[in-house]
Backbone bond lengths (Angstrom), bond angles and torsions (degrees), N, CA, C in turn:
res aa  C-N    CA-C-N  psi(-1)  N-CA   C-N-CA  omega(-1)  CA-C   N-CA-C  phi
1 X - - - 1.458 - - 1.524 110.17 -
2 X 1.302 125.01 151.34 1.212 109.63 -163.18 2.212 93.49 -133.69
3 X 1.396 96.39 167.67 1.503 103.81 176.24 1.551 130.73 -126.75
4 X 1.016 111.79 106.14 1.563 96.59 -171.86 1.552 117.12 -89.35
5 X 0.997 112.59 -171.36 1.723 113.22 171.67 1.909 97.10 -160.84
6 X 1.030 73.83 108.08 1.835 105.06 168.18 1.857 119.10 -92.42
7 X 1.825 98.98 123.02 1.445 90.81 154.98 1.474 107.81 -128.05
8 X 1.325 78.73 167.88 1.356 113.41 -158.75 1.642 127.78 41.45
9 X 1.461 86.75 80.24 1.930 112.46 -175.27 1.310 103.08 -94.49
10 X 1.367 140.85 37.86 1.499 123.31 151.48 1.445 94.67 -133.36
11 X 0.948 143.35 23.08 1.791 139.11 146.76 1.231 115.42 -41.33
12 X 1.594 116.95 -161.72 1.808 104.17 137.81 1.281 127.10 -106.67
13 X 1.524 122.91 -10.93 1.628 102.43 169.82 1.616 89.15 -74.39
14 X 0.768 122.07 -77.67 1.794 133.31 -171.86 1.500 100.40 2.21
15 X 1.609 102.65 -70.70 1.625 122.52 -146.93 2.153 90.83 -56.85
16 X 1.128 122.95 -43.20 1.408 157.05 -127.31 1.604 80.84 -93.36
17 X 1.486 101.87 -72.69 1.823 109.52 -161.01 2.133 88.95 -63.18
18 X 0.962 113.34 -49.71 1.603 108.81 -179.63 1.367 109.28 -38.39
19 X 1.479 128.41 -75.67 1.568 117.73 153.17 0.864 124.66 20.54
20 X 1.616 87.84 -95.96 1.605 112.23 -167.32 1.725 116.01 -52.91
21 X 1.335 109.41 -37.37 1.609 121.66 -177.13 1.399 116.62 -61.35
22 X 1.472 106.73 -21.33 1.832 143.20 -137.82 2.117 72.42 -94.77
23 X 1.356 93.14 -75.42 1.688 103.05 179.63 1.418 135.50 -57.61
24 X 1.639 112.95 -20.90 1.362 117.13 -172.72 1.296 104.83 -89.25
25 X 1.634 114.73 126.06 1.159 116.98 170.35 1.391 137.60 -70.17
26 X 1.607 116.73 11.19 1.383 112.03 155.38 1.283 105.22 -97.11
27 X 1.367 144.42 25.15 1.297 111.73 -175.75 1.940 80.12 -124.10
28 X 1.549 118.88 146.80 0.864 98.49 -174.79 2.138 99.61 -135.62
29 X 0.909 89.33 -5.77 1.900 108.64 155.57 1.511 119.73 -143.82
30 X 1.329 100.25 146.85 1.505 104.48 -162.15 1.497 88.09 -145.97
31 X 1.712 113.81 123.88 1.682 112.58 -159.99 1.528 74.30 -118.49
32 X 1.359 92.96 146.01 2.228 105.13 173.27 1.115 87.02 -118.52
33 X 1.364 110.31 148.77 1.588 138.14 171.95 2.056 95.02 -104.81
34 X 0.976 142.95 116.15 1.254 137.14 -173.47 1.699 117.50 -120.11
35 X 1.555 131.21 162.10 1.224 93.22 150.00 1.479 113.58 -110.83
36 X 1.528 126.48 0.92 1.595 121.28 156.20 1.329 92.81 -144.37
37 X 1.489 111.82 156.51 1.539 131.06 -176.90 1.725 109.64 -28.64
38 X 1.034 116.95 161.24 1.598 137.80 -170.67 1.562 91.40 -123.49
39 X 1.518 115.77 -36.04 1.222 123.96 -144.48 1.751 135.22 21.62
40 X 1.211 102.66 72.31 1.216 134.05 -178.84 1.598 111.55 -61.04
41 X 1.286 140.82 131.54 1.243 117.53 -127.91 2.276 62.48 -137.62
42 X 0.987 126.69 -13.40 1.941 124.13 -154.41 1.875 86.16 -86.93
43 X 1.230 95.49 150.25 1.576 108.70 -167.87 2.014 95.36 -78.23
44 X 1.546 99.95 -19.04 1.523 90.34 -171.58 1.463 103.17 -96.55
45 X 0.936 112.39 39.14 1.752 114.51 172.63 1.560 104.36 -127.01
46 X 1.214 110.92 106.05 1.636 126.34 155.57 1.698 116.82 -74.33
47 X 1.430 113.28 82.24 1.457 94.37 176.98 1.566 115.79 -74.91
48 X 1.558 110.21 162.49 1.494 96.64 157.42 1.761 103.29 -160.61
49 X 1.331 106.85 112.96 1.295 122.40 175.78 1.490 125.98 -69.20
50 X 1.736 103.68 119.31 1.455 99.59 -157.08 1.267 103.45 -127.13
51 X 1.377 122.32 -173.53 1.441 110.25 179.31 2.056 87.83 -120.77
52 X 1.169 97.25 119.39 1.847 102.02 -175.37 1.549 96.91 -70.82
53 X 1.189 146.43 -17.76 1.168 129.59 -169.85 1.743 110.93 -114.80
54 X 1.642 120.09 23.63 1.097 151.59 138.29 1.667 133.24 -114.77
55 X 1.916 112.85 24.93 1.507 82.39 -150.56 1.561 96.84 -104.95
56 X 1.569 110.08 45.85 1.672 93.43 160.56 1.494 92.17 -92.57
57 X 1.197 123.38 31.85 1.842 108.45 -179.02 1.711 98.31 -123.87
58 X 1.397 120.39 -14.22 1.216 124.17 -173.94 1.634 100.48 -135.93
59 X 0.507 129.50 1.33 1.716 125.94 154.84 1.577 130.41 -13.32
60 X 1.348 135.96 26.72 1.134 136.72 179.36 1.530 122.47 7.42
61 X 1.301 135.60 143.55 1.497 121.23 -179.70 0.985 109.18 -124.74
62 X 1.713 114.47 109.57 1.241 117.91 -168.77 1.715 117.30 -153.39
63 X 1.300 102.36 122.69 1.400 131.72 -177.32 1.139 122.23 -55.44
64 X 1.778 102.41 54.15 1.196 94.34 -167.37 2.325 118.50 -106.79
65 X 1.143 108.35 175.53 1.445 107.82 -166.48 1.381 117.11 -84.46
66 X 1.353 105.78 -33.65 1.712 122.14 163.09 1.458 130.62 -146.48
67 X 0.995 145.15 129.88 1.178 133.44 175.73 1.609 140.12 -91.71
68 X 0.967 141.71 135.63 1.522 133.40 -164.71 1.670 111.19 -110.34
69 X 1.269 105.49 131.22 1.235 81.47 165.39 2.399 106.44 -142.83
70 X 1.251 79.10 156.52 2.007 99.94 -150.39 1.360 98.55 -118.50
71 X 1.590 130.38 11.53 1.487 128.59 -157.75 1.346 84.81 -100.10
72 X 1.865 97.48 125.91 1.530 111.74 167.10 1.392 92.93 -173.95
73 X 1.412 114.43 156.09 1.680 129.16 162.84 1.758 97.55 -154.74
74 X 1.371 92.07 -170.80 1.807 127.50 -160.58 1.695 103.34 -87.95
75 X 1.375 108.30 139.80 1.247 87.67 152.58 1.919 130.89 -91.98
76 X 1.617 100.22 34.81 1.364 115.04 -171.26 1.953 78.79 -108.70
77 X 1.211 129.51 -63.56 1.341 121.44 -178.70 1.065 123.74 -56.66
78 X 1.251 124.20 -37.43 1.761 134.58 -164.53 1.654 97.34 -85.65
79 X 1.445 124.73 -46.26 2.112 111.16 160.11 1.515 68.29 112.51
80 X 1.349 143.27 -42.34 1.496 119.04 -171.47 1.290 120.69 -171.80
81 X 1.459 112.86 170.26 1.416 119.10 -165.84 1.678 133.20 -43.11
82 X 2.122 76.50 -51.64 1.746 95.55 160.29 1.668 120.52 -36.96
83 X 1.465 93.46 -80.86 1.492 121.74 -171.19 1.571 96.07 -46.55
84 X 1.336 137.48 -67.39 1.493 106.19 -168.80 0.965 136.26 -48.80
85 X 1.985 117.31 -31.99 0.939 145.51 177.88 1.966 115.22 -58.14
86 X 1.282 104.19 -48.88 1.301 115.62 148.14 1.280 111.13 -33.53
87 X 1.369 125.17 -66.83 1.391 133.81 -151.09 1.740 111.35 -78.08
88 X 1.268 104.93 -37.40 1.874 125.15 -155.22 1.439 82.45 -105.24
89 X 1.358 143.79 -24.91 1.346 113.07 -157.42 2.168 76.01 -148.43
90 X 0.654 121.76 -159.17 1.792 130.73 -177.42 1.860 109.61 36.90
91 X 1.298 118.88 -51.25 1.310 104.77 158.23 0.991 133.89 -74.55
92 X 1.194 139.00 -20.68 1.746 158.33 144.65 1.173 102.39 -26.40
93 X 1.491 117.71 -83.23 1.452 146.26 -173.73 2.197 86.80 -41.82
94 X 1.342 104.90 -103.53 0.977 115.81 175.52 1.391 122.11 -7.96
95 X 1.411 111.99 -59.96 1.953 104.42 177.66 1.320 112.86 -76.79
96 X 1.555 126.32 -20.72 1.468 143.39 145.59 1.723 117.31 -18.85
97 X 2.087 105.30 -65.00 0.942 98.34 155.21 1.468 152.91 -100.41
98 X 1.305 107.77 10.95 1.871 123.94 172.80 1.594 82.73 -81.76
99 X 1.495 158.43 -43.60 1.038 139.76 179.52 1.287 126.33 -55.30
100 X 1.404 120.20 -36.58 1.396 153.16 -150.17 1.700 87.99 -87.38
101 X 1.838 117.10 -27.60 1.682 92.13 -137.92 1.826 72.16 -118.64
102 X 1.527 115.52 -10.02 1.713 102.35 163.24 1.352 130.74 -81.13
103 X 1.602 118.31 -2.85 1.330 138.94 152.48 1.506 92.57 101.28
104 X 1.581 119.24 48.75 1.071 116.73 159.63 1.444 119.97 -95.20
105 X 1.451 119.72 123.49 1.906 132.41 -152.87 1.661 110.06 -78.81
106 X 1.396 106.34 -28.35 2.271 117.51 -171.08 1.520 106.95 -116.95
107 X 1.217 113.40 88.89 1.118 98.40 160.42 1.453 120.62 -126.02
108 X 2.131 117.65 138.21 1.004 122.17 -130.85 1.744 80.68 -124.11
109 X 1.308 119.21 146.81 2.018 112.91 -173.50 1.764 94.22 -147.72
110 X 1.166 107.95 127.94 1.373 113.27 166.81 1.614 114.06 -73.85
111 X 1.079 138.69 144.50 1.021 160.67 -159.37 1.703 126.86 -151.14
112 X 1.093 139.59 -160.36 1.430 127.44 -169.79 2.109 111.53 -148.47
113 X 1.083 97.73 130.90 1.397 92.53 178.46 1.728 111.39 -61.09
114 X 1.810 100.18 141.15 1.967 85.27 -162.27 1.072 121.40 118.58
115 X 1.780 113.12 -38.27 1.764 128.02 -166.39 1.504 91.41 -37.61
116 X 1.385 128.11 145.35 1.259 135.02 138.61 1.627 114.11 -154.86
117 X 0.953 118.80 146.63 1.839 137.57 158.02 1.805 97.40 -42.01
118 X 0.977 99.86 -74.52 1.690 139.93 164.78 1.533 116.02 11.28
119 X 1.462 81.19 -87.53 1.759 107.42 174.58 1.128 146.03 -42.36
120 X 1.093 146.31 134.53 1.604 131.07 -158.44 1.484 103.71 -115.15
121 X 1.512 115.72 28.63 1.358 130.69 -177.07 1.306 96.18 -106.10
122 X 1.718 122.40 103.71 1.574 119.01 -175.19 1.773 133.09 -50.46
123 X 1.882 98.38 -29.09 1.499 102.61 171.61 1.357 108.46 -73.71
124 X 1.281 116.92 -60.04 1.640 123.70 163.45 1.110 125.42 -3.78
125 X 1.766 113.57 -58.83 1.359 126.36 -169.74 1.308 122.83 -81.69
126 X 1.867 94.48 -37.12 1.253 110.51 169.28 1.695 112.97 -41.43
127 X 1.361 106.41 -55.07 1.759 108.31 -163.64 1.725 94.67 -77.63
128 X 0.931 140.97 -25.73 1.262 149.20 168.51 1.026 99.48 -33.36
129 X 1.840 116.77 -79.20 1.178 135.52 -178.92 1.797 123.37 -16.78
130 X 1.627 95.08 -70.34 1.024 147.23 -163.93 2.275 93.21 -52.35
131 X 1.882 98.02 -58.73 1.641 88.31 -172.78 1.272 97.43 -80.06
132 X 1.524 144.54 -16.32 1.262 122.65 179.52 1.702 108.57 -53.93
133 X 1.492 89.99 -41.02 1.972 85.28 -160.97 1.421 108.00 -75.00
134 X 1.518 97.00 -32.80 2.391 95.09 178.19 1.502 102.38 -57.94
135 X 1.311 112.67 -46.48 1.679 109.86 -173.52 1.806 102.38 -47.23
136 X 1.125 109.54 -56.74 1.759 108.63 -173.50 1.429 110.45 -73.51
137 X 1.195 114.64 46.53 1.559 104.43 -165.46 1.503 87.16 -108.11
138 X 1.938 119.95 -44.75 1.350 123.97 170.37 1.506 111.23 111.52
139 X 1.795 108.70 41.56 1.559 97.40 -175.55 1.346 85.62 -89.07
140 X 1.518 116.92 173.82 1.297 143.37 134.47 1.253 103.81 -2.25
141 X 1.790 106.44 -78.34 1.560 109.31 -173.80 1.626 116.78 -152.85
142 X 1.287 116.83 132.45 1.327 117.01 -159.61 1.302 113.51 -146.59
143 X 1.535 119.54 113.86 1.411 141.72 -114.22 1.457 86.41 -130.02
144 X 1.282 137.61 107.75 1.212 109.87 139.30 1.560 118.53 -118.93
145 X 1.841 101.73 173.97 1.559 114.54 -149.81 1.679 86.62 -114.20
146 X 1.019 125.47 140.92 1.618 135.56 168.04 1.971 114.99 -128.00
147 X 1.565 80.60 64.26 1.662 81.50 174.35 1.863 111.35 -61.85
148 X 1.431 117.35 162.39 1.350 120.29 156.67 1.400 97.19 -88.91
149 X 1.715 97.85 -150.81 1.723 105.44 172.70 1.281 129.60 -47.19
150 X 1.520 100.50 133.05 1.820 120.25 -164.14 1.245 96.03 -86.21
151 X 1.485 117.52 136.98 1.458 132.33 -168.93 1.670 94.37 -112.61
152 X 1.343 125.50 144.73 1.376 99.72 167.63 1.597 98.20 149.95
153 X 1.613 118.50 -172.54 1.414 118.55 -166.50 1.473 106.38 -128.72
154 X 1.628 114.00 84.19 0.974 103.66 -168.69 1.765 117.55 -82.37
155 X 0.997 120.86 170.89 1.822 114.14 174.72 1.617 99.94 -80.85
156 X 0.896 120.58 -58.87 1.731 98.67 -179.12 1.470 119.63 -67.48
157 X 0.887 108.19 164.55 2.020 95.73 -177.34 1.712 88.09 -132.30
158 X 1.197 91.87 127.88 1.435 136.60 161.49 1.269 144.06 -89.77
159 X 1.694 122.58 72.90 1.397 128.69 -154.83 1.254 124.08 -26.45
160 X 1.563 101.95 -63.53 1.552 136.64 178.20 1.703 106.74 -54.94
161 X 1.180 118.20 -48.10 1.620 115.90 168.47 1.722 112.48 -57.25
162 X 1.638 106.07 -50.17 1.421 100.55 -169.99 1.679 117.37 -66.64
163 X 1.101 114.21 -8.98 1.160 115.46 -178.76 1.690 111.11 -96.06
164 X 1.418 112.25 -21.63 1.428 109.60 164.63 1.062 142.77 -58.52
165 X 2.194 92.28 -49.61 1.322 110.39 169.94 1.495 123.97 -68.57
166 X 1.695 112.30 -16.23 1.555 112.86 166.11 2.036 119.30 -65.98
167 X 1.928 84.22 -31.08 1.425 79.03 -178.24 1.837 117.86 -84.07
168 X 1.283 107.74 -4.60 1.663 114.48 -161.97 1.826 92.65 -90.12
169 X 1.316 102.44 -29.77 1.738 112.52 -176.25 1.346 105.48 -56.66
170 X 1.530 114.46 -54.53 1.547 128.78 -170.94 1.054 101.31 -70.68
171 X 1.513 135.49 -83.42 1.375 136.92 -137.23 1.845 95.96 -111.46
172 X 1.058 110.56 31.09 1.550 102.95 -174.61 1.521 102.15 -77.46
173 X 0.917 129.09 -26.62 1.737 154.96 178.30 1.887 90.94 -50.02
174 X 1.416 132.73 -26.96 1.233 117.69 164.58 1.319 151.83 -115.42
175 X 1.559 68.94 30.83 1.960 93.59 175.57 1.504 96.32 -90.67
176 X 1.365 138.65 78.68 1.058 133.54 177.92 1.856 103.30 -113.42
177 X 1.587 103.59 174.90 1.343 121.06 -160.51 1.603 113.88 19.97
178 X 0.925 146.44 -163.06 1.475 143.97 -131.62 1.901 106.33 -62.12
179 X 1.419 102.58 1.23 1.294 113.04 -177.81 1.583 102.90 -94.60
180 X 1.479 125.99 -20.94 1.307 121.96 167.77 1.345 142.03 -57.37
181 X 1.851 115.71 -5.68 1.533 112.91 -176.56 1.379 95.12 -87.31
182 X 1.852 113.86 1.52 2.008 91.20 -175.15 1.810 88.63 -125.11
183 X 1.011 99.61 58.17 1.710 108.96 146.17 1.370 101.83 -113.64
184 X 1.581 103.23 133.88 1.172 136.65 174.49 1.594 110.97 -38.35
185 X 1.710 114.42 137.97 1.537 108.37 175.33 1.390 108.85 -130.66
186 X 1.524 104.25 156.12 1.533 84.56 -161.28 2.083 90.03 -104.40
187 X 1.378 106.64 135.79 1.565 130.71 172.02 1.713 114.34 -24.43
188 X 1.176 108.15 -13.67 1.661 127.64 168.62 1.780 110.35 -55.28
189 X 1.354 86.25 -81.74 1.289 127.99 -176.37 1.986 106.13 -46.24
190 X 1.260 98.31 -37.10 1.851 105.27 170.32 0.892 110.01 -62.63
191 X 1.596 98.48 -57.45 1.966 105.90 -155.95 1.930 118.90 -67.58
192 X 1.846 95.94 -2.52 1.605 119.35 -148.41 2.225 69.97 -93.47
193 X 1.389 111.08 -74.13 1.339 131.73 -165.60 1.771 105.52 -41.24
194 X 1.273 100.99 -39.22 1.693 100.30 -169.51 1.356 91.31 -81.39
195 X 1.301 149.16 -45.42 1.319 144.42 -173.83 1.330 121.75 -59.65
196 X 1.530 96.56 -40.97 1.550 108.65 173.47 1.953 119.45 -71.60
197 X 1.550 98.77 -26.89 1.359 112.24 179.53 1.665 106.31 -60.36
198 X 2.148 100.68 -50.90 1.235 87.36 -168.79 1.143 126.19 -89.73
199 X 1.601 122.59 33.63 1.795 127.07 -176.41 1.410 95.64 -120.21
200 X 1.322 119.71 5.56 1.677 122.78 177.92 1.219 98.72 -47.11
201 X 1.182 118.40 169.79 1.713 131.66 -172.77 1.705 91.32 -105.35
202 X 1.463 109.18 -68.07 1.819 107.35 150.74 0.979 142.91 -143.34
203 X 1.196 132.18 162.03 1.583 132.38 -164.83 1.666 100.64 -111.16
204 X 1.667 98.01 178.49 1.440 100.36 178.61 1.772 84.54 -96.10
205 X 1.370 103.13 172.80 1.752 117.30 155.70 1.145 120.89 -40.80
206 X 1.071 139.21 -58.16 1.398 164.35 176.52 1.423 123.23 -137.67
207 X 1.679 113.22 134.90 1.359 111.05 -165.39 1.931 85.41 -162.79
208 X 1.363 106.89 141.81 1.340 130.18 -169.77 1.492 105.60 -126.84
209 X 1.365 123.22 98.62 1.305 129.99 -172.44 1.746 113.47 -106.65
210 X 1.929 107.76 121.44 1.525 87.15 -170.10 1.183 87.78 -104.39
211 X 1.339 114.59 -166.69 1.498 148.38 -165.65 1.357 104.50 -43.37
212 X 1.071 115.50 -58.02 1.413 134.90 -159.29 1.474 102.31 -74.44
213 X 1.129 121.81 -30.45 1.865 116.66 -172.31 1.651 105.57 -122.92
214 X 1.379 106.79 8.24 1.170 103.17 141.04 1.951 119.31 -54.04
């Protein structure tokens, strides 16, 4: 039986891959790193609410087989440039390495189609940022996922999303050849890939997965 430890499990990939982990019969504890309750009601969910921008003081210790991590917001939620950056890139990094230093070997990080160092697009760079430093962190193996547009049911509703995901439904059919990694995916289909990634028998060291082969 195996254990994972997930952050940030009440998002929507997060909330989604928890589920799914909730149902798969190899996983038989599933610890959330949160920053307020999910309130998860399944006996195989250990939550534990932390503060990410203190958590070498709350760090849970846990034996776990792979780790996930789902930490991201807006810069309409986060109030500013700083603070997301905090959020998308320093807590990432950070639970990256309290994972790294409990001798956990898979760790799998959502990321964004676009990521670059590169770019002079601030979210962009941000997640850019963010896989340069998980890559040097030194697991075993460290996976990241670069979905485009998130398909899915989120609890807040989001004008500007709902009108995307109406348009990615219809005409998504013409994002074809090198235009296909930015058709829309729906949060299913992630939470299905990272689960499946982390029961692999083996991975490479590093592996950069876009949209499309998700």
């Amino acid at each position: 039986m195996k254990k994972a430890l997930v952050a940030g499990g009440t998002g929507l990939i997060g909330n989604t891959l928890v589920e799914q982990l909730i149902a798969h019969p190899e996983y038989d504890e599933i610890h959330c790193l949160v920053r307020k309750s999910g309130n998860w009601s399944n006996e195989k969910v250990k939550e534990h609410v932390v503060d990410f921008g203190q958590i070498a003081d709350n760090f849970p210790k846990v034996d776990a087989d792979c780790a996930f991590c789902c930490l991201g917001t807006t810069l309409k939620t986060a109030g500013s440039k700083d603070r997301q950056y905090q959020i998308d890139h320093d807590y990432v990094v950070d639970f990256a390495q309290y994972c790294f230093t409990m001798g956990i070997k898979r760790f799998i990080v959502i990321s964004s189609i676009g990521a670059s160092v590169e770019t002079r697009n601030f979210y962009l760079r941000t997640k850019g940022d963010m896989e340069r430093d998980c890559l040097a962190v030194g697991f075993e193996s460290t996976i990241i996922l670069r979905p485009s547009f998130l398909m899915g049911n989120r609890k807040e509703f989001r004008l500007g999303e709902k009108f995307a995901g109406i348009f990615m439904k219809g005409l998504g059919f013409l994002f074809i050849g090198k235009w296909r990694k930015y058709r829309g995916i729906h949060v299913n289909r992630i939470a299905e890939r990272m689960i499946a990634l982390s029961l692999a028998k083996q991975l490479p060291h590093t592996e950069i997965i876009a949209s499309d082969k998700i």
